[in-house]
C-alpha atoms as one frame of an Amber mdcrd trajectory, in Angstrom:
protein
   0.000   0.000   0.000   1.240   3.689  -0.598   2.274   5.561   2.242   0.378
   8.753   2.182   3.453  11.409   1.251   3.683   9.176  -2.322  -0.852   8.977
  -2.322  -0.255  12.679  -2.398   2.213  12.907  -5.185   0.167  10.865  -7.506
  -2.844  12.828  -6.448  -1.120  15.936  -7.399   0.418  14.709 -10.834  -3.296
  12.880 -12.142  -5.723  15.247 -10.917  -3.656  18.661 -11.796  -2.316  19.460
 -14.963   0.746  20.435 -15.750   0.362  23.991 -16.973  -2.172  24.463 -13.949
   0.905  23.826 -11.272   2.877  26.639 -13.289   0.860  29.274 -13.656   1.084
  32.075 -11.706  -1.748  33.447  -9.759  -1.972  36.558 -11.515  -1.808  35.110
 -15.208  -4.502  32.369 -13.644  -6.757  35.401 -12.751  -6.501  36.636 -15.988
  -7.505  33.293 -17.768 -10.225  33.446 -15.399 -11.353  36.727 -16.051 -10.914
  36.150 -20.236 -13.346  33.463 -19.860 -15.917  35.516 -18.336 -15.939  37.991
 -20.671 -15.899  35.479 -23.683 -19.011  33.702 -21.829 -20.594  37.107 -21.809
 -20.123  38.462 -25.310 -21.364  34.899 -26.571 -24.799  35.261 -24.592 -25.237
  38.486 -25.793 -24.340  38.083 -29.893 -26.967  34.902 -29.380 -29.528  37.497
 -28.312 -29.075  40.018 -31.194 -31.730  40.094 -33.993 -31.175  39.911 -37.693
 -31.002  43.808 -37.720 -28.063  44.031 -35.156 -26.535  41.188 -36.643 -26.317
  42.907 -39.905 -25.290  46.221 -38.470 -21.778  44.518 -37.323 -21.889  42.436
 -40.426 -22.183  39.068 -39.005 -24.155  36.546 -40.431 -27.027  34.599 -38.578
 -25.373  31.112 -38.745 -21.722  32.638 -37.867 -23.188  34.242 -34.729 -25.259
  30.990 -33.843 -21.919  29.095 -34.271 -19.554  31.348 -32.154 -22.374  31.640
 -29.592 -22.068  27.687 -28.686 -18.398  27.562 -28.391 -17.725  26.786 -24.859
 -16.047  29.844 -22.992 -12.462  28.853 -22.855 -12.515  27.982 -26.795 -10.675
  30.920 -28.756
């Protein structure tokens, strides 16, 4: 059986990924915040009529497909 110090260690290495145990707090915030926004701006282009739509020159079906993009897809 594993002694707890090495249950621990391949807790940490599974569960976390590597670019979450280097990333700063700050640039982590920022990701964070990013994703917010993006979730946002997605709800509110799937809101905006045909008339709004055409205003900023988007289409109906290329608003419809950026709107269901999850929120940490670029």
């Amino acid at each position: 059986m594993l002694n707890s110090a090495r249950l621990s260690d391949v807790f940490v290495k599974r569960v976390q990924p590597a670019w979450f145990r280097r990333i700063s707090p700050a640039r982590l915030f920022d990701v964070l915040q990013l994703w917010h926004e993006r979730a946002g701006q997605r709800r509110h282009l799937a809101q905006l009529d045909d008339r709004m739509l055409r205003d900023i020159g988007v289409s109906h079906g290329e608003a419809h497909q950026e709107s269901e993009k999850w929120f940490w897809q670029d």
